[in-house]
PDBQT receptor file of N, H, CA, C and O in Angstrom, charges set to zero:
ATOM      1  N   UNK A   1     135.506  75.204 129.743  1.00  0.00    +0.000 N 
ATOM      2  CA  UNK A   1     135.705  75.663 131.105  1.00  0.00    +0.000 C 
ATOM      3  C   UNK A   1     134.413  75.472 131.893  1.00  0.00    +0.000 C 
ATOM      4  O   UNK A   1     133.308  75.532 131.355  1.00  0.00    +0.000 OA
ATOM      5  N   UNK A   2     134.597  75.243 133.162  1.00  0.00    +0.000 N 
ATOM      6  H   UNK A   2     135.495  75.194 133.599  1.00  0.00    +0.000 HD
ATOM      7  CA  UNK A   2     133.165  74.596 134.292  1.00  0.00    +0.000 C 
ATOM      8  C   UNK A   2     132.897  76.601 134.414  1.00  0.00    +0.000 C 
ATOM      9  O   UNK A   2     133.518  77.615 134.097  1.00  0.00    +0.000 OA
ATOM     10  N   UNK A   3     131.845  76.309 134.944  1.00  0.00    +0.000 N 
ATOM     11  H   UNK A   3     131.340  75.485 135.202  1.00  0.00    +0.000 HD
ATOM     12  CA  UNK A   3     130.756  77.143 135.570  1.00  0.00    +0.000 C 
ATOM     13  C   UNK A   3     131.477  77.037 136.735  1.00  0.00    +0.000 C 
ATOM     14  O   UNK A   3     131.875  75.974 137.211  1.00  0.00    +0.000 OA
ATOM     15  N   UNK A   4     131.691  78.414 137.314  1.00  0.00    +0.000 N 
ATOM     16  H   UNK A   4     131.367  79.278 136.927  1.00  0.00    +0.000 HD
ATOM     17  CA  UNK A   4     132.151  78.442 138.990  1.00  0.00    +0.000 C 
ATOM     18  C   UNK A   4     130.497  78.448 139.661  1.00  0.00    +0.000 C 
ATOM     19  O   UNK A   4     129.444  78.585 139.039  1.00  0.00    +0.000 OA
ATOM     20  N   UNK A   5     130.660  78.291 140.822  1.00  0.00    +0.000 N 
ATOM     21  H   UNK A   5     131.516  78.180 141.327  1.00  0.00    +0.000 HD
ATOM     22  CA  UNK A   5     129.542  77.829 141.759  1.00  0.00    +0.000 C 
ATOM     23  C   UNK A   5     129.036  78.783 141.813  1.00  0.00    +0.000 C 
ATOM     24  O   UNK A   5     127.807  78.792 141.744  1.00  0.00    +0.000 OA
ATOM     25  N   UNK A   6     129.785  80.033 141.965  1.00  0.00    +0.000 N 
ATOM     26  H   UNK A   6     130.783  80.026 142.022  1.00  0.00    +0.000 HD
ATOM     27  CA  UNK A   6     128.818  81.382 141.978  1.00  0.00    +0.000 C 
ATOM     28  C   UNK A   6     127.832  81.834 140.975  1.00  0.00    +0.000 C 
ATOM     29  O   UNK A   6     126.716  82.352 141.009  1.00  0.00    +0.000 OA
ATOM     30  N   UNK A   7     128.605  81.473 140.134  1.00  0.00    +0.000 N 
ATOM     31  H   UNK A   7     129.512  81.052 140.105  1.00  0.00    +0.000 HD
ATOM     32  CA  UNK A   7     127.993  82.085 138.109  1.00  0.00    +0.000 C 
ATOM     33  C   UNK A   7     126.231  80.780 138.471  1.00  0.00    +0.000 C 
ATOM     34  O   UNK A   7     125.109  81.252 138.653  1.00  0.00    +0.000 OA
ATOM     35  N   UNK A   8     126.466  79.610 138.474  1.00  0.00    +0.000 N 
ATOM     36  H   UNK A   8     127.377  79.227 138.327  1.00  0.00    +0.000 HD
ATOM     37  CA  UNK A   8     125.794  78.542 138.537  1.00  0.00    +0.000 C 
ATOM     38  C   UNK A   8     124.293  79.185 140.093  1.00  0.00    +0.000 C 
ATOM     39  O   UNK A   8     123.063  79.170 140.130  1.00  0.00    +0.000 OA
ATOM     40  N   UNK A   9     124.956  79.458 140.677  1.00  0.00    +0.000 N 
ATOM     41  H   UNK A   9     125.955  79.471 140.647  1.00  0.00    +0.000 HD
ATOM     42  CA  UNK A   9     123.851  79.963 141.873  1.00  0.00    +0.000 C 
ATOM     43  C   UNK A   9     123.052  80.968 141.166  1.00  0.00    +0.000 C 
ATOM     44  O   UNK A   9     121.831  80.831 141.241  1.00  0.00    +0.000 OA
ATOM     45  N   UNK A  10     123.624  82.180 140.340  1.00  0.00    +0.000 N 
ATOM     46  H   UNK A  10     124.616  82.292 140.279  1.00  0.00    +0.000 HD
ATOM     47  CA  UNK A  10     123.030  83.064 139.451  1.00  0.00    +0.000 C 
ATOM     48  C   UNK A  10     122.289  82.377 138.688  1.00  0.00    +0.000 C 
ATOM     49  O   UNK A  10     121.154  82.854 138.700  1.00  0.00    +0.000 OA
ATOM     50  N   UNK A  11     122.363  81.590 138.103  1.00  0.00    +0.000 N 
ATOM     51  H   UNK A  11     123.285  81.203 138.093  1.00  0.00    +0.000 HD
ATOM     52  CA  UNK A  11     121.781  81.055 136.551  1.00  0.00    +0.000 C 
ATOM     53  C   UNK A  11     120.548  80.389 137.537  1.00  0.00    +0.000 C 
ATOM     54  O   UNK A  11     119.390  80.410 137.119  1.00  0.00    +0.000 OA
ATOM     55  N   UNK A  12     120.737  80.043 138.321  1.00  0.00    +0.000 N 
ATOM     56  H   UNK A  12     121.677  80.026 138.661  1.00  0.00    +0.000 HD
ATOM     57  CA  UNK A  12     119.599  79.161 139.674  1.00  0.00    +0.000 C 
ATOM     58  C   UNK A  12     118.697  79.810 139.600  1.00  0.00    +0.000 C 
ATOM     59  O   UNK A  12     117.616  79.621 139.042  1.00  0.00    +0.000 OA
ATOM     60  N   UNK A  13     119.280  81.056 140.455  1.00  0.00    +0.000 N 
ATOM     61  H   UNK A  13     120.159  81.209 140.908  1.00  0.00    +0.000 HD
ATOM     62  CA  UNK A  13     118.054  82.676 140.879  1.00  0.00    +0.000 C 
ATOM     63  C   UNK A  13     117.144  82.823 139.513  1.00  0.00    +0.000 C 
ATOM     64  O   UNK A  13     115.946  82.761 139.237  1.00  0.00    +0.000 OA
ATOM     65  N   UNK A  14     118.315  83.039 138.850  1.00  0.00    +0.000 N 
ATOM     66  H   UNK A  14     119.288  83.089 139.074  1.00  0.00    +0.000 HD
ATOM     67  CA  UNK A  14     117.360  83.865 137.392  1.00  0.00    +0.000 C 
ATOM     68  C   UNK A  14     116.146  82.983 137.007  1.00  0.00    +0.000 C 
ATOM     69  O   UNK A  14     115.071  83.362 136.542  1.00  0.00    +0.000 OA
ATOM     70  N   UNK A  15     116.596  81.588 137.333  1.00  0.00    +0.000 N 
ATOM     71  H   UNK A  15     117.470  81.281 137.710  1.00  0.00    +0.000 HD
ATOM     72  CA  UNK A  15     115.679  80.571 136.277  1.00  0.00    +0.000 C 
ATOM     73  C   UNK A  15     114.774  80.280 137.490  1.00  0.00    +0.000 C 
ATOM     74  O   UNK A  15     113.842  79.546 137.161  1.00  0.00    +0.000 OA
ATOM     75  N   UNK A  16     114.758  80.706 139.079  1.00  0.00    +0.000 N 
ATOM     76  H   UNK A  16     115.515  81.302 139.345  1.00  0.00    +0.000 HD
ATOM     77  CA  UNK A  16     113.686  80.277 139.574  1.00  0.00    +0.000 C 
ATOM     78  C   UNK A  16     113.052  81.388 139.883  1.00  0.00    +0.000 C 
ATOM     79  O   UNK A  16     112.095  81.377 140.656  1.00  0.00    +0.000 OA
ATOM     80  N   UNK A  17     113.575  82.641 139.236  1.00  0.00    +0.000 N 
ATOM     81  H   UNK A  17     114.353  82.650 138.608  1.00  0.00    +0.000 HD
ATOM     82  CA  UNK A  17     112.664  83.742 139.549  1.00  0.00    +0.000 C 
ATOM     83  C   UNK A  17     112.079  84.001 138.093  1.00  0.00    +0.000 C 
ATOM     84  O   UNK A  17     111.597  85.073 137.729  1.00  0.00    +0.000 OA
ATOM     85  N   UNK A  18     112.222  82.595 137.138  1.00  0.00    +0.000 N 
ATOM     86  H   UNK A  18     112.614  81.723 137.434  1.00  0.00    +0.000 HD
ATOM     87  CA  UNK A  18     111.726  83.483 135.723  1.00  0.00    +0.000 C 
ATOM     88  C   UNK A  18     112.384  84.515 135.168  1.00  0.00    +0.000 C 
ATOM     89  O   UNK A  18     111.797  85.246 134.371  1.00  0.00    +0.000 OA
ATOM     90  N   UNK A  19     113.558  84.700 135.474  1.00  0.00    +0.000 N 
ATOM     91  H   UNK A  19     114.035  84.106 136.122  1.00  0.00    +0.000 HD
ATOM     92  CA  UNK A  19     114.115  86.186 134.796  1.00  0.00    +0.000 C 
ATOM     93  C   UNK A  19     114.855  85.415 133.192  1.00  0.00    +0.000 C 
ATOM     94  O   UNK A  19     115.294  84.299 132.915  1.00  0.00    +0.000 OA
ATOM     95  N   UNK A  20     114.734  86.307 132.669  1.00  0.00    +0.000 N 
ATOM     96  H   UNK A  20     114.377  87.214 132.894  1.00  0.00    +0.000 HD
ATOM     97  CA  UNK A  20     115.663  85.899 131.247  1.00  0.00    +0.000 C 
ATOM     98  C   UNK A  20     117.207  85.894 131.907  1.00  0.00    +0.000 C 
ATOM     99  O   UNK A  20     117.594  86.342 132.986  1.00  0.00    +0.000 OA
ATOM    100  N   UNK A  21     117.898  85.245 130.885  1.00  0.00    +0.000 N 
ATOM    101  H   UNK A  21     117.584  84.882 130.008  1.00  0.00    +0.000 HD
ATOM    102  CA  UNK A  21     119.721  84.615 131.174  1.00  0.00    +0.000 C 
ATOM    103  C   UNK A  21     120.011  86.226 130.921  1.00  0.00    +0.000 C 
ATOM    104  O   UNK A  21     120.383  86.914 131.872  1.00  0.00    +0.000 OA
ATOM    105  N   UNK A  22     119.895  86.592 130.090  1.00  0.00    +0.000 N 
ATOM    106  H   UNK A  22     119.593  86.033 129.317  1.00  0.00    +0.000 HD
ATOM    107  CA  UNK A  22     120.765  87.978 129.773  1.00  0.00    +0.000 C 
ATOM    108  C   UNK A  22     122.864  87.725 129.595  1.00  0.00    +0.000 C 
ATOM    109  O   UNK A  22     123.849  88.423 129.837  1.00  0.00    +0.000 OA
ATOM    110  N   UNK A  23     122.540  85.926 128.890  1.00  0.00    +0.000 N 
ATOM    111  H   UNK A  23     121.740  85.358 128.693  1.00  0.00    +0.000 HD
ATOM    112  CA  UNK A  23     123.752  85.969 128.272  1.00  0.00    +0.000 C 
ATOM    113  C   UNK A  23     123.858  84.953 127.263  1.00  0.00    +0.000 C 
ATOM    114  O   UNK A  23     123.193  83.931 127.093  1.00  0.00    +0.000 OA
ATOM    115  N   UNK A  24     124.655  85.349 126.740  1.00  0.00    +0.000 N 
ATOM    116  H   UNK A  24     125.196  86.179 126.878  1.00  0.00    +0.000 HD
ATOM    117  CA  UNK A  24     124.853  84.081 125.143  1.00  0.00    +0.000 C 
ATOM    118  C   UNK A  24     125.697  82.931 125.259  1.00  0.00    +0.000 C 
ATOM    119  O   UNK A  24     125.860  82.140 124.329  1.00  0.00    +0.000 OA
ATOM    120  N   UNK A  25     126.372  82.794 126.663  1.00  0.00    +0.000 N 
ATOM    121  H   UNK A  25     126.240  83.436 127.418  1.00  0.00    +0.000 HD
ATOM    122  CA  UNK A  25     127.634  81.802 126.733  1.00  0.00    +0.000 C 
ATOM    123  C   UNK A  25     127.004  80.686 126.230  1.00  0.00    +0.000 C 
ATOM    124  O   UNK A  25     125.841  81.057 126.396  1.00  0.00    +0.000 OA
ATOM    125  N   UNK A  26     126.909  79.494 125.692  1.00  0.00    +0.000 N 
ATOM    126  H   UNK A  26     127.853  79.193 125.557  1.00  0.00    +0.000 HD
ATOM    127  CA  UNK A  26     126.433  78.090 125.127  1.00  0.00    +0.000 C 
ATOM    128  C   UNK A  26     126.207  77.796 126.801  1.00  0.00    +0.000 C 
ATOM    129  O   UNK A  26     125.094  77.775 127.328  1.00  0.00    +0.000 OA
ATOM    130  N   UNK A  27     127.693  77.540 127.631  1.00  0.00    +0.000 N 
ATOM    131  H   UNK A  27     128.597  77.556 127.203  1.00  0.00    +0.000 HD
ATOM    132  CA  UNK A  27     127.621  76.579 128.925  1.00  0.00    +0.000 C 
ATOM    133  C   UNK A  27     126.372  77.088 129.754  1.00  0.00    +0.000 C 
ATOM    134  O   UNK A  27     125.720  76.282 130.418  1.00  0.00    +0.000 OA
ATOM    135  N   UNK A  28     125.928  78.901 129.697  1.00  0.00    +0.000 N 
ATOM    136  H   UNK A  28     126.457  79.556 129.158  1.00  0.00    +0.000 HD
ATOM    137  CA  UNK A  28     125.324  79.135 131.086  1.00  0.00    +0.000 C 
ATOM    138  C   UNK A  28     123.490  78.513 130.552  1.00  0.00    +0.000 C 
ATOM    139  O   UNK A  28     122.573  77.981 131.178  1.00  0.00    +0.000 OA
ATOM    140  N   UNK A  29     123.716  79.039 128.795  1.00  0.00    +0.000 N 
ATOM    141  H   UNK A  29     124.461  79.471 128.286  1.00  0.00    +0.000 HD
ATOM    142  CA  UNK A  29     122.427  78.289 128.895  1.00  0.00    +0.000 C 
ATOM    143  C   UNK A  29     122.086  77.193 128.675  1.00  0.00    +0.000 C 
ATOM    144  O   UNK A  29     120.891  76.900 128.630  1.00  0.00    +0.000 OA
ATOM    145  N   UNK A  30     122.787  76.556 128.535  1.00  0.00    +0.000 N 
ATOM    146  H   UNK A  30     123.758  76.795 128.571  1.00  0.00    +0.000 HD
ATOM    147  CA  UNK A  30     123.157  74.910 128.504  1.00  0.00    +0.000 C 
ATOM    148  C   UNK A  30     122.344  74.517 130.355  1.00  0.00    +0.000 C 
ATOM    149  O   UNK A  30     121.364  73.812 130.595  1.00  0.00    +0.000 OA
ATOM    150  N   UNK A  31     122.993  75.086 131.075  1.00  0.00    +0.000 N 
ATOM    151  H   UNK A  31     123.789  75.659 130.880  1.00  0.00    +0.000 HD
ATOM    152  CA  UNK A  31     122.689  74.848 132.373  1.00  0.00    +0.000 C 
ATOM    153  C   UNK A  31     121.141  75.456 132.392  1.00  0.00    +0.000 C 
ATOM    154  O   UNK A  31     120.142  74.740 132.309  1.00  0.00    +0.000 OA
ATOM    155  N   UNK A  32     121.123  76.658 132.494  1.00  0.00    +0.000 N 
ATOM    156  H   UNK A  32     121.933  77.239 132.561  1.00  0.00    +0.000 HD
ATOM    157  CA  UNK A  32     119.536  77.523 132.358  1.00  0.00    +0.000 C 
ATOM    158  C   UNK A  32     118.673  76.752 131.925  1.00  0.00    +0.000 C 
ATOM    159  O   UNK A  32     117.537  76.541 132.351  1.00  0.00    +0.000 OA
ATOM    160  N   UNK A  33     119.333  76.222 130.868  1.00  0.00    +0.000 N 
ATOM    161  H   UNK A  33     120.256  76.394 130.522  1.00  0.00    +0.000 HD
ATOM    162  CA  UNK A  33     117.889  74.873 129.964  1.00  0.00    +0.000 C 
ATOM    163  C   UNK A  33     117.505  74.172 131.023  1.00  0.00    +0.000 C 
ATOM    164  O   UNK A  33     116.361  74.157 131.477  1.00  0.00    +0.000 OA
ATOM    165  N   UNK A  34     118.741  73.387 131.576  1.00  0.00    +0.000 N 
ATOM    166  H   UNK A  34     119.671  73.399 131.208  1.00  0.00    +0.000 HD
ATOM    167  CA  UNK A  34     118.041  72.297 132.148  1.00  0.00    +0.000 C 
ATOM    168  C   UNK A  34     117.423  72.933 133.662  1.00  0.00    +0.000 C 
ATOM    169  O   UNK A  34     116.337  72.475 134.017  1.00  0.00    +0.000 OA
ATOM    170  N   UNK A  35     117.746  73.439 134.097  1.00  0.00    +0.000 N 
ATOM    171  H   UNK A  35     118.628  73.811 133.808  1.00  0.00    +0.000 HD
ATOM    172  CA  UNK A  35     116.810  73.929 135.565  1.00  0.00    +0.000 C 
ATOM    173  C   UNK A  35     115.543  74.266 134.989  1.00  0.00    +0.000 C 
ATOM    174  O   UNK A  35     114.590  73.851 135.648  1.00  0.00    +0.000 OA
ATOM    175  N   UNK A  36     115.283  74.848 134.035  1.00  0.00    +0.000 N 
ATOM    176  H   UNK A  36     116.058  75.185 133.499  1.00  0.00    +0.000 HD
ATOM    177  CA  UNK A  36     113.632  74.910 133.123  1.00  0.00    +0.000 C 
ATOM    178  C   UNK A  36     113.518  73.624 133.191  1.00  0.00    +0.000 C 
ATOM    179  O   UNK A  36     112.915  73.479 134.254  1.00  0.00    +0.000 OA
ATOM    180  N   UNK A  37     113.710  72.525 132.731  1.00  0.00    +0.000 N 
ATOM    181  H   UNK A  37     114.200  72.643 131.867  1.00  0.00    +0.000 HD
ATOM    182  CA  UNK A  37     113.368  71.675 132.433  1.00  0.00    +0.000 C 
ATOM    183  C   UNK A  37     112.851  70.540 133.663  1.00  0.00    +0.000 C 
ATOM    184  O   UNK A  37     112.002  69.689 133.927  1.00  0.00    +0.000 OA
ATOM    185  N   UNK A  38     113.935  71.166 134.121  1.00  0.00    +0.000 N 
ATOM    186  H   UNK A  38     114.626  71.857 133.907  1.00  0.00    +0.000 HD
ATOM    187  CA  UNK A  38     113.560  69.865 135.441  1.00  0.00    +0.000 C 
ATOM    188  C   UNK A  38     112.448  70.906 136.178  1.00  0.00    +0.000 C 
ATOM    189  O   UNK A  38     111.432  70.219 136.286  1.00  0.00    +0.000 OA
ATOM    190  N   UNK A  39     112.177  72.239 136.731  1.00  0.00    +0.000 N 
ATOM    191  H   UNK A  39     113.002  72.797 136.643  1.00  0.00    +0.000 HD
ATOM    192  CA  UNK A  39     111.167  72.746 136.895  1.00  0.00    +0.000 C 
ATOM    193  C   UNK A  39     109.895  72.461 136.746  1.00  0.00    +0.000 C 
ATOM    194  O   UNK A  39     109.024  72.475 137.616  1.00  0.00    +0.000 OA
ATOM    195  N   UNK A  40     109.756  72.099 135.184  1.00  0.00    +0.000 N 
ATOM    196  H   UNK A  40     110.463  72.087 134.476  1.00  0.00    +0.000 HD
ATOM    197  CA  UNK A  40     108.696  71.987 134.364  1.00  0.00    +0.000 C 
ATOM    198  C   UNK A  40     108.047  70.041 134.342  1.00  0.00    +0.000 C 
ATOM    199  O   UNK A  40     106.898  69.627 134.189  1.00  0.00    +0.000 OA
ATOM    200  N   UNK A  41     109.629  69.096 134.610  1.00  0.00    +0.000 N 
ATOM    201  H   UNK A  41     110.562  69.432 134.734  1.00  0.00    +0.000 HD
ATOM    202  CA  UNK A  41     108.833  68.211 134.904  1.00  0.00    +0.000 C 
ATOM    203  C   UNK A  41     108.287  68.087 136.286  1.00  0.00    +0.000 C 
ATOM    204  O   UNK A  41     107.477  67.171 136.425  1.00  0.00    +0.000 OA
ATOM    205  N   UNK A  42     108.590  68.908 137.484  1.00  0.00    +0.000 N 
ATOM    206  H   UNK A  42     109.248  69.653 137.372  1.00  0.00    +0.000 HD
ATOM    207  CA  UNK A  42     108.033  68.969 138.569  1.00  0.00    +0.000 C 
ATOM    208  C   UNK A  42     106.938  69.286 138.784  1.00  0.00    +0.000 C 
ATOM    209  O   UNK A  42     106.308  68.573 139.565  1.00  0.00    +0.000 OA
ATOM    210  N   UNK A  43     106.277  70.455 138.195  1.00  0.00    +0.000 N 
ATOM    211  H   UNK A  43     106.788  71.034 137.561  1.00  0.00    +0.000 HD
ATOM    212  CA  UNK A  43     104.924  71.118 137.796  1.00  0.00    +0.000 C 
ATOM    213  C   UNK A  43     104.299  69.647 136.936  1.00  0.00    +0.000 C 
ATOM    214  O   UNK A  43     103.072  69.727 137.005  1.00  0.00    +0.000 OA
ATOM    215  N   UNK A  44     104.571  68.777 136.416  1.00  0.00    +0.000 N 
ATOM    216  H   UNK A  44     105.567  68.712 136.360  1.00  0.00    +0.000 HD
ATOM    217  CA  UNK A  44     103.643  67.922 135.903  1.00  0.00    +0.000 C 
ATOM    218  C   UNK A  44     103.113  66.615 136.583  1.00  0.00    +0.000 C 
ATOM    219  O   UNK A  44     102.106  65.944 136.355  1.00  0.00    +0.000 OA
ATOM    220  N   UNK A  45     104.365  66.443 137.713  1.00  0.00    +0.000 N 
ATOM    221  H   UNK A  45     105.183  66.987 137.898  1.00  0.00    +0.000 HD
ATOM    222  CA  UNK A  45     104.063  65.329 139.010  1.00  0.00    +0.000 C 
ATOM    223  C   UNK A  45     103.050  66.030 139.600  1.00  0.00    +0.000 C 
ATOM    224  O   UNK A  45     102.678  67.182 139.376  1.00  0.00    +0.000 OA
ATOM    225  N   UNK A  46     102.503  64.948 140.639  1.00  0.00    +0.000 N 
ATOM    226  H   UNK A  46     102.805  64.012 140.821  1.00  0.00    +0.000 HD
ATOM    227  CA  UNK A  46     101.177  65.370 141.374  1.00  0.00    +0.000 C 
ATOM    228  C   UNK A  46     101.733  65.165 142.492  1.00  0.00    +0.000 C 
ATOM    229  O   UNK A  46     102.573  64.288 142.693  1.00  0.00    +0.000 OA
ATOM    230  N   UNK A  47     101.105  66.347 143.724  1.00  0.00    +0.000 N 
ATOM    231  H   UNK A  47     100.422  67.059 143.561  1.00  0.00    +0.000 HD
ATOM    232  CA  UNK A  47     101.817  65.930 144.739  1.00  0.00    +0.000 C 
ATOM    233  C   UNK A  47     100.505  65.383 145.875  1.00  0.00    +0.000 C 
ATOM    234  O   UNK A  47      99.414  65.939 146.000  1.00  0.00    +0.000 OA
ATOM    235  N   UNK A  48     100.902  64.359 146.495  1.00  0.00    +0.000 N 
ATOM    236  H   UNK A  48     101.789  63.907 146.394  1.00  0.00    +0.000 HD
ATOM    237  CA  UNK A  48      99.753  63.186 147.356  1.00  0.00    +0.000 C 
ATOM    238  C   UNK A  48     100.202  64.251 148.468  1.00  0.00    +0.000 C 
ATOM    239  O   UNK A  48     101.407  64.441 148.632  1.00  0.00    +0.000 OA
ATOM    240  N   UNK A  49      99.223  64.977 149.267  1.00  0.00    +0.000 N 
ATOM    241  H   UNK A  49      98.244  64.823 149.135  1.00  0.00    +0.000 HD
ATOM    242  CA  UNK A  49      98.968  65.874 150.200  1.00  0.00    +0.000 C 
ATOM    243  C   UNK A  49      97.642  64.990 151.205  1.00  0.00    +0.000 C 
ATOM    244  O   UNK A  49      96.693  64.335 150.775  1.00  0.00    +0.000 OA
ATOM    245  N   UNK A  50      97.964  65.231 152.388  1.00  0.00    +0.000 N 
ATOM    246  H   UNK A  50      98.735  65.762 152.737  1.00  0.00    +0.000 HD
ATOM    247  CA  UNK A  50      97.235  64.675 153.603  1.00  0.00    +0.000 C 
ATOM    248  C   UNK A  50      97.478  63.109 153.929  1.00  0.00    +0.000 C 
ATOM    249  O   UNK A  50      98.441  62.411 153.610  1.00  0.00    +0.000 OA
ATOM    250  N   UNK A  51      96.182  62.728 154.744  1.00  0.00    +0.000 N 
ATOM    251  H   UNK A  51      95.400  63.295 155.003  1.00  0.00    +0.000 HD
ATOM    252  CA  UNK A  51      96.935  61.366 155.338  1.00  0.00    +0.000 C 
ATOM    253  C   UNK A  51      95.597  60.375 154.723  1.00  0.00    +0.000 C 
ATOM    254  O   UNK A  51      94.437  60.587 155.078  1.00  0.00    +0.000 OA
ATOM    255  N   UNK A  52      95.984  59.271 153.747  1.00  0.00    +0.000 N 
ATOM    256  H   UNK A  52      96.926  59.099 153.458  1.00  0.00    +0.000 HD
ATOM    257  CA  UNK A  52      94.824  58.556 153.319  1.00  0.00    +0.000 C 
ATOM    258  C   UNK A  52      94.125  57.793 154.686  1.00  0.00    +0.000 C 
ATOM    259  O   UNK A  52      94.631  57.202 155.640  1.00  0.00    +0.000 OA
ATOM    260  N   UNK A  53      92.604  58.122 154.275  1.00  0.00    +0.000 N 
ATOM    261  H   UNK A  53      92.193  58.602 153.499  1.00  0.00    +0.000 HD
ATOM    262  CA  UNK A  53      91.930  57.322 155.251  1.00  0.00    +0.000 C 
ATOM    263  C   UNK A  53      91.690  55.983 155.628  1.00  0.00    +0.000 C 
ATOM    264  O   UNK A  53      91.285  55.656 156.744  1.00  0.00    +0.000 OA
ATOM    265  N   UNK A  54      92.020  54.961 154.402  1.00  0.00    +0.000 N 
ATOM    266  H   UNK A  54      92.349  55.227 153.496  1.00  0.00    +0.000 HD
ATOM    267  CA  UNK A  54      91.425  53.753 153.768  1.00  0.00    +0.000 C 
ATOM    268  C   UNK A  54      92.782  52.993 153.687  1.00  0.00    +0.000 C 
ATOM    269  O   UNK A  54      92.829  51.862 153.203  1.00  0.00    +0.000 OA
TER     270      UNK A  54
């Protein structure tokens, strides 16, 4: 069964406020994983800030 959009907006909040899942379903942390994940490869890109001079 899919994740309704609402359950999925929750699992969002929790994982961008750092909160633990506070559930065992496989699907929600199946999803939870990956928003960590893609989080975490974002924190490892660099972000090019201002206007090059050269």
């Amino acid at each position: 069964m899919a994740l309704s959009s609402y359950r999925k907006h929750r699992i969002y909040l929790a994982a961008t406020l750092k909160y633990g899942l506070g559930s065992k379903d496989p699907e929600e942390l199946a999803f939870y994983n990956k928003i960590m994940e893609e989080m975490d490869d974002m924190k490892k890109d660099t972000v090019k800030k201002g206007i090059p001079l050269r």
